[in-house]
DOPA-171077 format. One record per residue (C-alpha): residue in three letters; y, x, z; residue number from 0. Coordinates in nm, 3 decimals. Last residue first. Example, Ala and Ser with C-alpha at 12.3 -4.5 7.8 and 13.67 -1.06 7.14 Angstrom:
BEGIN
+-----+---------+---------+---------+-----+
: res :       v :       u :       w :   n :
+-----+---------+---------+---------+-----+
: ser :  -0.106 :   1.367 :   0.714 :   1 :
: ala :  -0.450 :   1.230 :   0.780 :   0 :
+-----+---------+---------+---------+-----+
//
This chain:
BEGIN
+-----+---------+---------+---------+-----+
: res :       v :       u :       w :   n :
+-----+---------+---------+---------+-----+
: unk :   4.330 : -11.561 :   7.146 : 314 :
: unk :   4.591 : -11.418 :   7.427 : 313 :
: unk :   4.952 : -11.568 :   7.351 : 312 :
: unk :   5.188 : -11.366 :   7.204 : 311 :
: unk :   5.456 : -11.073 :   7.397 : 310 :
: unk :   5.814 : -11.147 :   7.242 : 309 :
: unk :   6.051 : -10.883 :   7.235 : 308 :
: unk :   6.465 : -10.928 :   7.181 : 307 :
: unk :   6.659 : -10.655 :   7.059 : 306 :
: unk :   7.020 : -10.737 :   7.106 : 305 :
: unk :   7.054 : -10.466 :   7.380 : 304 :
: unk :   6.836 : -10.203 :   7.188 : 303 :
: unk :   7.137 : -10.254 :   6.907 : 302 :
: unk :   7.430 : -10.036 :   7.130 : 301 :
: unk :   7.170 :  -9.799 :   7.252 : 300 :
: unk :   7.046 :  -9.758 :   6.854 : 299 :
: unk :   7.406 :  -9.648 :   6.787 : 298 :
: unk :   7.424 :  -9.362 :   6.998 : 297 :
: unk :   7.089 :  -9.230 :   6.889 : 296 :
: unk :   7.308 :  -9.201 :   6.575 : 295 :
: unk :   7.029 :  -9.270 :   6.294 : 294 :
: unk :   6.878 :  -9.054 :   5.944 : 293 :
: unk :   6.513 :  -9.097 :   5.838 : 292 :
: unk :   6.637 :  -9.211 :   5.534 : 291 :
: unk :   6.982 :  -9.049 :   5.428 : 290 :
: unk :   7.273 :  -9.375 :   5.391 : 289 :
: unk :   7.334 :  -9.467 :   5.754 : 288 :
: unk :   7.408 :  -9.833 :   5.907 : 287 :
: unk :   7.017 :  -9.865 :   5.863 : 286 :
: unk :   6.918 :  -9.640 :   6.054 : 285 :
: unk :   7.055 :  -9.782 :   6.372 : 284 :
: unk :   6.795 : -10.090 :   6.324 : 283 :
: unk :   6.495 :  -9.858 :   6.261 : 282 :
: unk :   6.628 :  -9.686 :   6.593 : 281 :
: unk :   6.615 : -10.031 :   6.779 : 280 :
: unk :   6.316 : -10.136 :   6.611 : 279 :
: unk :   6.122 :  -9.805 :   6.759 : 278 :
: unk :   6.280 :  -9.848 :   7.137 : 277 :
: unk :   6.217 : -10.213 :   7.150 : 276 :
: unk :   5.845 : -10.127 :   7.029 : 275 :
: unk :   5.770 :  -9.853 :   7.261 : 274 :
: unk :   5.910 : -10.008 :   7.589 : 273 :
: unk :   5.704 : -10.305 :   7.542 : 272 :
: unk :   5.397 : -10.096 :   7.445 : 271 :
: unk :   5.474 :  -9.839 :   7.785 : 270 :
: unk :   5.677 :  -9.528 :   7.748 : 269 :
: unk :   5.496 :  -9.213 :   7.834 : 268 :
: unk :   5.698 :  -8.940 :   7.663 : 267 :
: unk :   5.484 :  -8.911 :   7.379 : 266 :
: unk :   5.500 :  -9.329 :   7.319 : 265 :
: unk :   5.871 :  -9.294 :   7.377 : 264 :
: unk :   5.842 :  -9.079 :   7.043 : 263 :
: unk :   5.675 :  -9.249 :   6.906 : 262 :
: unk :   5.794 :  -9.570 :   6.855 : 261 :
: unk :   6.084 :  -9.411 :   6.775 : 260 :
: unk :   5.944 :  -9.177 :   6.529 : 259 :
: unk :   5.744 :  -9.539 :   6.370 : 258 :
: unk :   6.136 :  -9.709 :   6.384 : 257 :
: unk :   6.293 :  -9.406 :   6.159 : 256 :
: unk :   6.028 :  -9.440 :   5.931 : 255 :
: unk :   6.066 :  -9.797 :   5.842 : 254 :
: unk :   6.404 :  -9.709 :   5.793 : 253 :
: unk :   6.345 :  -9.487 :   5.558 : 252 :
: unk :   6.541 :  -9.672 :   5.299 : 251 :
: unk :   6.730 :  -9.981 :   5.416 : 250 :
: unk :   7.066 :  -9.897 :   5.332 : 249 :
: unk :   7.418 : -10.011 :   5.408 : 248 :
: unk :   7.304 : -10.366 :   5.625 : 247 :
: unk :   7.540 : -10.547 :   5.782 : 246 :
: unk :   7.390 : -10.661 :   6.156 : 245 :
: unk :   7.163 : -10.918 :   6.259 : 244 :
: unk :   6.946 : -10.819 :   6.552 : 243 :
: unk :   6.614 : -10.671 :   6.537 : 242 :
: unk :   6.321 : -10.919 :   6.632 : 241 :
: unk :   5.966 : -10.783 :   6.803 : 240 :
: unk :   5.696 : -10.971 :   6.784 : 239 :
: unk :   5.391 : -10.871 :   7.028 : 238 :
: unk :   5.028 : -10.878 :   7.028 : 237 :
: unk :   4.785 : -10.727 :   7.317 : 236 :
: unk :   4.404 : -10.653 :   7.334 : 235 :
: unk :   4.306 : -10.538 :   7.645 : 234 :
: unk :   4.092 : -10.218 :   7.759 : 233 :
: unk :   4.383 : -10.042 :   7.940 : 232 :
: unk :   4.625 : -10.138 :   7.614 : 231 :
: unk :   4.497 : -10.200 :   7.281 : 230 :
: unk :   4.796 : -10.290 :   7.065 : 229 :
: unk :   4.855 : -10.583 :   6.775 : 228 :
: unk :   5.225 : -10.523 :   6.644 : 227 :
: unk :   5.492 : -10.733 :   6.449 : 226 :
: unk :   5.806 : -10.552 :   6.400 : 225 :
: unk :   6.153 : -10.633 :   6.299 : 224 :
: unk :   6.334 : -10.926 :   6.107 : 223 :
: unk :   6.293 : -10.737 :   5.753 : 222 :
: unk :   5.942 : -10.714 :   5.817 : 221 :
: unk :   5.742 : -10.371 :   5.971 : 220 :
: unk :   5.340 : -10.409 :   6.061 : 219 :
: unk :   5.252 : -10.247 :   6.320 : 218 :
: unk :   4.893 : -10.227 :   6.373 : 217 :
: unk :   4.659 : -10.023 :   6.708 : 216 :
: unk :   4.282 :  -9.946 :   6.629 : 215 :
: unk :   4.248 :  -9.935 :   6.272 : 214 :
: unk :   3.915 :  -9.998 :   6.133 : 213 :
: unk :   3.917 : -10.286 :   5.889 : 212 :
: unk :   3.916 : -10.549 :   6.160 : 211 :
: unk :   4.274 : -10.396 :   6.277 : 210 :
: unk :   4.328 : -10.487 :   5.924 : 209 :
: unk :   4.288 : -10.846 :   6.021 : 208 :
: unk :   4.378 : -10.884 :   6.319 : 207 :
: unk :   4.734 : -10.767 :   6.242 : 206 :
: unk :   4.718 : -10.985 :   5.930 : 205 :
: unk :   4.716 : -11.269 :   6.167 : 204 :
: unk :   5.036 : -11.199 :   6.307 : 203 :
: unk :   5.231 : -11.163 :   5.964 : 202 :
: unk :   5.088 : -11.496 :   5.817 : 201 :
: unk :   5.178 : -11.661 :   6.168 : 200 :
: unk :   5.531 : -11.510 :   6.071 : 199 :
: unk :   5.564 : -11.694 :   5.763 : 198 :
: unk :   5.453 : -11.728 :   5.412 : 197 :
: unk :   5.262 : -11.378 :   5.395 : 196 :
: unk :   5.125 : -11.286 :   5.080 : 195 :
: unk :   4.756 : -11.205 :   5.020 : 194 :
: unk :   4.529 : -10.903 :   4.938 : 193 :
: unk :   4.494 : -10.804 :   5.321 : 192 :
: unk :   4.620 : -10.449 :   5.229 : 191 :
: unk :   4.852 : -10.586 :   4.945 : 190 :
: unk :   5.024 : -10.814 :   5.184 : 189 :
: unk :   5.005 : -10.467 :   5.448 : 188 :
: unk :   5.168 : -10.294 :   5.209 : 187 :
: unk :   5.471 : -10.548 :   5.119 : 186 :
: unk :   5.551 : -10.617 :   5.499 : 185 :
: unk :   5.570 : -10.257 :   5.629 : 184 :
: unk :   5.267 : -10.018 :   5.686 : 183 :
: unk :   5.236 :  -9.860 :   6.048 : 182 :
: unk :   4.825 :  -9.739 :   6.094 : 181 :
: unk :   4.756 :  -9.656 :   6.410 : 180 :
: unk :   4.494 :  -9.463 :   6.576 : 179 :
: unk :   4.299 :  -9.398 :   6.267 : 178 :
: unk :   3.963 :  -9.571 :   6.212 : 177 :
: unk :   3.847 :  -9.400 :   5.870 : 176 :
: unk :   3.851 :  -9.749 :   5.710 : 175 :
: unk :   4.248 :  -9.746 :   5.745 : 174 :
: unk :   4.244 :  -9.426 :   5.522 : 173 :
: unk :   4.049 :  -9.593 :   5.222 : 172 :
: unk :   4.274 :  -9.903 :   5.193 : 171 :
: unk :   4.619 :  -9.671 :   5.280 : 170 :
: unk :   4.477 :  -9.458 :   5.015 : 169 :
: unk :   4.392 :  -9.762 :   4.777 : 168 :
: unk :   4.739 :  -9.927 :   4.806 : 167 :
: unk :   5.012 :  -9.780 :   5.090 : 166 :
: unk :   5.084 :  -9.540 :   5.311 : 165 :
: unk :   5.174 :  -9.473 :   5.673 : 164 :
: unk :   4.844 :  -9.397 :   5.858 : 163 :
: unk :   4.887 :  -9.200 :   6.256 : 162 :
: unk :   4.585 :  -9.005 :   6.363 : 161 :
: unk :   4.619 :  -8.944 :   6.722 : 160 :
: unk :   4.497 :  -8.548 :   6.777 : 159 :
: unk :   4.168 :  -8.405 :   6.904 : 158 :
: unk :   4.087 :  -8.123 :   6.663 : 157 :
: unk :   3.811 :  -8.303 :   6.498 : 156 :
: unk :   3.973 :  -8.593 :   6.491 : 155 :
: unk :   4.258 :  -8.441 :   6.311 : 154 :
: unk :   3.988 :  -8.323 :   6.038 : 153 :
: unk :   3.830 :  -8.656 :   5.999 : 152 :
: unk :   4.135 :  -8.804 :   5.921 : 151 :
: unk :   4.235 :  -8.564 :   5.668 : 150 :
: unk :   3.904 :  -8.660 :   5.439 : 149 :
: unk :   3.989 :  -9.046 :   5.484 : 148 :
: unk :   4.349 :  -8.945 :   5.367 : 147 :
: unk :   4.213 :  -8.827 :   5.067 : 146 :
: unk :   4.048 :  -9.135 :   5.004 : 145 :
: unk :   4.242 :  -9.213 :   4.699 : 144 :
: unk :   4.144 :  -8.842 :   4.564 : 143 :
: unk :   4.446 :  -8.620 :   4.459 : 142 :
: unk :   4.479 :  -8.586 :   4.062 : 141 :
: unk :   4.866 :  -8.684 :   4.073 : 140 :
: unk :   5.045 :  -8.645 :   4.390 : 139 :
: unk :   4.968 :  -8.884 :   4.719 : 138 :
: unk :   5.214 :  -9.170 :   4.833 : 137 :
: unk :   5.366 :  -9.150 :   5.201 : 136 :
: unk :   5.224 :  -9.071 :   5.513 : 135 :
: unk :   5.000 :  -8.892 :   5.747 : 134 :
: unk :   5.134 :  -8.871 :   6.082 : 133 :
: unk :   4.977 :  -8.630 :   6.290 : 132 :
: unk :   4.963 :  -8.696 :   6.722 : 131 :
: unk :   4.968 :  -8.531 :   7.026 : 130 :
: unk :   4.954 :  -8.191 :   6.833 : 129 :
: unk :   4.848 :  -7.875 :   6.957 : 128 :
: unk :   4.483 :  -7.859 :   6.743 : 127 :
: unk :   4.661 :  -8.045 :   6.477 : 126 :
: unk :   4.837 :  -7.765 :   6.325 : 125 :
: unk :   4.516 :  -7.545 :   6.264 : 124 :
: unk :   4.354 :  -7.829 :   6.087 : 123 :
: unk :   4.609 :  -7.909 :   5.917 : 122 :
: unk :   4.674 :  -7.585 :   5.753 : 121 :
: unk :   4.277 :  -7.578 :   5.635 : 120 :
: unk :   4.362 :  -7.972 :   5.530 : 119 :
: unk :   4.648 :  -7.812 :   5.311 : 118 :
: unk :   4.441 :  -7.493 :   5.211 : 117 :
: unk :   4.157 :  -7.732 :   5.042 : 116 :
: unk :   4.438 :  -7.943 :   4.857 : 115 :
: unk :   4.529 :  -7.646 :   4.681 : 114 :
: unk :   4.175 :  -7.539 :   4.603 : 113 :
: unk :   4.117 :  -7.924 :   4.464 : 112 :
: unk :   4.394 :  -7.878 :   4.230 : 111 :
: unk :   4.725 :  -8.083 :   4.266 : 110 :
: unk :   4.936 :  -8.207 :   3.960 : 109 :
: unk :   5.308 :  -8.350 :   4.050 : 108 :
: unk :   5.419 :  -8.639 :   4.183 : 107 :
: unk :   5.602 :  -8.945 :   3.947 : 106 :
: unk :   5.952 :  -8.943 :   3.976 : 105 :
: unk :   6.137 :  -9.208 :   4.177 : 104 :
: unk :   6.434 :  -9.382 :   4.078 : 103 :
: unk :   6.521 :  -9.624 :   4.352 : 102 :
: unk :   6.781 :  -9.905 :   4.333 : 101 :
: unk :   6.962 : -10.082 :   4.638 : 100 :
: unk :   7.130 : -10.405 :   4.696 :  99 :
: unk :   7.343 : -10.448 :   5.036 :  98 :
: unk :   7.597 : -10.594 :   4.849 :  97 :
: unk :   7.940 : -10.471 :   4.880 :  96 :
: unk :   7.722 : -10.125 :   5.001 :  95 :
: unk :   7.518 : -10.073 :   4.614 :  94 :
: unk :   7.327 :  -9.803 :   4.725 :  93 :
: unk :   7.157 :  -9.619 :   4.428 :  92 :
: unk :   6.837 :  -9.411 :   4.521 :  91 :
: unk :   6.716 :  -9.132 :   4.354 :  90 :
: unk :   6.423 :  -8.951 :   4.362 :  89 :
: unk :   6.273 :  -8.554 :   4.268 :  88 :
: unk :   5.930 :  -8.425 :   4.273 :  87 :
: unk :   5.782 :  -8.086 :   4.368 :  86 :
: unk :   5.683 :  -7.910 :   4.071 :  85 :
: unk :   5.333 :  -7.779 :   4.021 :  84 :
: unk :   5.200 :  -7.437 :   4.135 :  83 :
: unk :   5.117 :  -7.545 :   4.479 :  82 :
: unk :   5.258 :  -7.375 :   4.801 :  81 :
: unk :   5.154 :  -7.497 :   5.120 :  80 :
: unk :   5.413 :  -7.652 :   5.380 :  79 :
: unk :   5.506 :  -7.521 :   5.748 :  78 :
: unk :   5.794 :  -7.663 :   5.876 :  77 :
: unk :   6.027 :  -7.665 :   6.183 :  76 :
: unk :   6.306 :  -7.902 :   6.135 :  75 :
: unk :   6.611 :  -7.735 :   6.218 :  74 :
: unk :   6.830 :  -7.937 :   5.953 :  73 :
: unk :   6.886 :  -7.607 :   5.761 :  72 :
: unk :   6.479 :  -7.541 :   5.770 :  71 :
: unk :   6.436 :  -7.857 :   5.622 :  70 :
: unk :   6.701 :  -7.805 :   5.354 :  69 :
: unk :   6.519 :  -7.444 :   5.254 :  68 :
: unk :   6.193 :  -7.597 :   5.251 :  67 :
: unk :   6.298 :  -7.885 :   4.994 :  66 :
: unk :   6.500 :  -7.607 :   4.794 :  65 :
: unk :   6.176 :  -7.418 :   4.809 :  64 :
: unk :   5.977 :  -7.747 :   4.650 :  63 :
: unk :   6.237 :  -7.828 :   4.405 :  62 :
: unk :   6.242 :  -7.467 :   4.278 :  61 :
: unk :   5.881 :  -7.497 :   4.195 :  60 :
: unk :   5.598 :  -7.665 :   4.437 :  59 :
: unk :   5.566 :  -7.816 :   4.768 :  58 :
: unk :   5.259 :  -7.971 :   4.934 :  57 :
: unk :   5.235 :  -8.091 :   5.329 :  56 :
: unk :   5.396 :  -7.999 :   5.677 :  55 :
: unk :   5.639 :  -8.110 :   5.912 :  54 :
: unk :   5.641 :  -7.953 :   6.259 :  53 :
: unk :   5.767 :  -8.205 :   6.573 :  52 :
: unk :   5.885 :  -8.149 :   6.895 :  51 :
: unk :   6.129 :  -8.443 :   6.985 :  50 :
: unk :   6.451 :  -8.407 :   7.007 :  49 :
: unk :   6.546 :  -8.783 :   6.906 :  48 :
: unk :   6.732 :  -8.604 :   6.622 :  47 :
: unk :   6.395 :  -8.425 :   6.538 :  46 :
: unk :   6.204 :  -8.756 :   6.567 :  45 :
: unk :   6.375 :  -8.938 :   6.287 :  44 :
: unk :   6.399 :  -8.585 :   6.083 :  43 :
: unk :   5.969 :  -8.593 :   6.139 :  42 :
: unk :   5.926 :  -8.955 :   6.062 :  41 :
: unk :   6.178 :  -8.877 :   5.740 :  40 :
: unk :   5.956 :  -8.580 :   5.689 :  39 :
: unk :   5.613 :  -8.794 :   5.640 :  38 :
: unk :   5.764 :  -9.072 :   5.431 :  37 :
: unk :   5.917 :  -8.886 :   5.184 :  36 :
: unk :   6.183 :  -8.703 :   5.167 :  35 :
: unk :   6.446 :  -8.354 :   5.119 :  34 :
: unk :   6.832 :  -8.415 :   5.135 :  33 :
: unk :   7.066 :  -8.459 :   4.900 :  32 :
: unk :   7.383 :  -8.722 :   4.957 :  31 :
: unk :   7.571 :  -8.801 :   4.680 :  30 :
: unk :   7.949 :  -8.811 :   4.639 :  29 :
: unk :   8.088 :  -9.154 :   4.594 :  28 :
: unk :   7.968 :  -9.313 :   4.252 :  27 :
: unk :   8.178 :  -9.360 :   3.940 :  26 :
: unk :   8.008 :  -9.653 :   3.784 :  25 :
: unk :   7.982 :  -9.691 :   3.402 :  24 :
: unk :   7.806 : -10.030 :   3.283 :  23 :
: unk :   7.431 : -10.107 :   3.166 :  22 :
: unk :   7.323 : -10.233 :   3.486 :  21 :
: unk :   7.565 : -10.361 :   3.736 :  20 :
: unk :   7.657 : -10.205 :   4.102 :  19 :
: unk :   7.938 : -10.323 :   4.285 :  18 :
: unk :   8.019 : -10.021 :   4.472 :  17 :
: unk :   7.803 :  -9.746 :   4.368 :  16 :
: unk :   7.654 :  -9.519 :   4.699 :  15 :
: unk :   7.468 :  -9.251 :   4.588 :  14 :
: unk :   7.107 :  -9.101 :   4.741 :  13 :
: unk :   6.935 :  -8.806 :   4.648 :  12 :
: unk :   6.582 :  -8.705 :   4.748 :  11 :
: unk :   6.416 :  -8.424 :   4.706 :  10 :
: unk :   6.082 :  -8.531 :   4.731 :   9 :
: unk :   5.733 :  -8.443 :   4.908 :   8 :
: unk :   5.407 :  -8.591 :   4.801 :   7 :
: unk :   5.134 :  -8.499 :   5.038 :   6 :
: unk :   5.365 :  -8.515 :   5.359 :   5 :
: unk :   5.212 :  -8.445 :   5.704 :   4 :
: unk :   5.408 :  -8.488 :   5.985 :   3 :
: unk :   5.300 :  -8.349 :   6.283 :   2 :
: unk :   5.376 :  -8.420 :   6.631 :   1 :
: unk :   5.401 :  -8.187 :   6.947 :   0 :
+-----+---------+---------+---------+-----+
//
């Protein structure tokens, strides 16, 4: 199975608002609630692909049971540990006669060092079945920015892929611990490599780059698709992938929804080609849904046809 592990779980609320403009009244069409974060959208993503897969992480207060009790509703297993702080809360405006979107995200709540002992105890026992634990998102208040680091080196222990999806110093810290893959989009990995990207060379040599900090296999997500460097039966391989064009609703979790797919077909013993088109294909679907981590497998059929994969030169 996989494992999602999500520090800083949200409940997350998203409202579409036609022609959005700040400082003016909107009526908005009727919100959709569901729990997020990085780590359970990957694990909704792969639920819907039918994937086994057990989200797990910190959840606190009526928020956090709420979050358990929506998870459990969508039939994703779970398996979080209690804290005595409040889970968070976000909200994200869709504006769909633009594309434009807004988040409103609370800041985490306290964690103690005892609480964050019985997490890595939990994922420890977790990961000893798992093909591979995701470890994602942003990390509460008071947590350690090489937390990650430490939760590395308990999946290894147990045998599992160690899959990074974060961002600033944790991503930093966690990519040094020489996880399996680490899948930030365009913005983190710029702030990883501590420049911006001008152009898709920029993207492509950024996979060397942080694959020189310790990670083994990159993919870094742009609005166009996927770059990825891959180690493949002792070779070294890089790829673009480009999504097609289509009219965007919402772009959140996305991202997500293209790392399950990835996956996913991964697990099942899909090769790197098969792997990528597969992953930016359901990242594409997503986005024609508001609810990250949300796709119609139907859907990413229909854009896996106009997905077109590029394999780069050897350097």
């Amino acid at each position: 199975m996989i494992v999602t592990v999500t520090p800083n779980a949200a409940l997350d609320k998203t409202i579409q608002v036609p022609s959005m403009q700040i400082g003016m009244r909107h009526r908005g069409a009727r919100g959709l609630v569901a729990p997020g974060g990085k780590g359970i959208n990957v694990a909704r993503a792969l639920r819907i692909m039918q994937e086994p897969v057990i989200a797990t992480g910190l959840k606190g207060g009526e928020t956090g049971s709420r979050i358990v009790r929506e998870l459990t509703l969508e039939g994703i297993l779970n398996d979080f540990v209690t804290i005595e702080g409040e889970s968070r809360s976000s909200t994200v405006l869709v504006d769909p006669t633009s594309g434009r979107q807004t988040e409103i995200i609370e800041n985490g709540p306290s964690v103690t060092t005892a609480e964050l002992e019985r997490l890595l105890e939990r994922l420890e026992y977790l990961a000893r079945d798992a093909y591979a634990v995701v470890l994602a998102g942003s990390l509460p208040r008071d947590v350690p920015e090489g937390w990650y680091a430490e939760a590395a080196k308990v999946v290894r222990r147990a045998g599992a892929q160690i899959v990074l999806d974060s961002e600033g110093d944790p991503l930093r810290q966690g990519v040094v611990a020489e996880p399996h893959l680490v899948a930030p989009n365009q913005r983190e990995a710029e702030e990883l490599v501590g420049h911006e990207f001008s152009g898709d060379a920029d993207v492509v040599d950024a996979l060397d780059e942080i694959a020189d900090m310790g990670a083994r296999n990159v993919l870094i997500t742009t609005e166009t698709g996927v770059a990825a460097l891959l180690r493949e039966g002792g070779q070294v391989r890089r790829f673009r992938v480009r999504a097609p064009r289509i009219d965007v609703l919402s772009t959140v979790g996305a991202g997500d929804a293209l790392l399950a797919g990835y996956l996913s077909s991964r697990l099942r013993g899909g090769s790197p080609e098969e792997a990528l088109l597969h992953g930016v294909a359901c990242g594409t679907a997503s986005t024609l849904l508001a609810g990250a981590g949300m796709y119609d497998p139907r859907e990413a059929k229909r854009q896996l046809a106009d997905t077109k994969l590029l394999e780069l030169s050897l350097r």
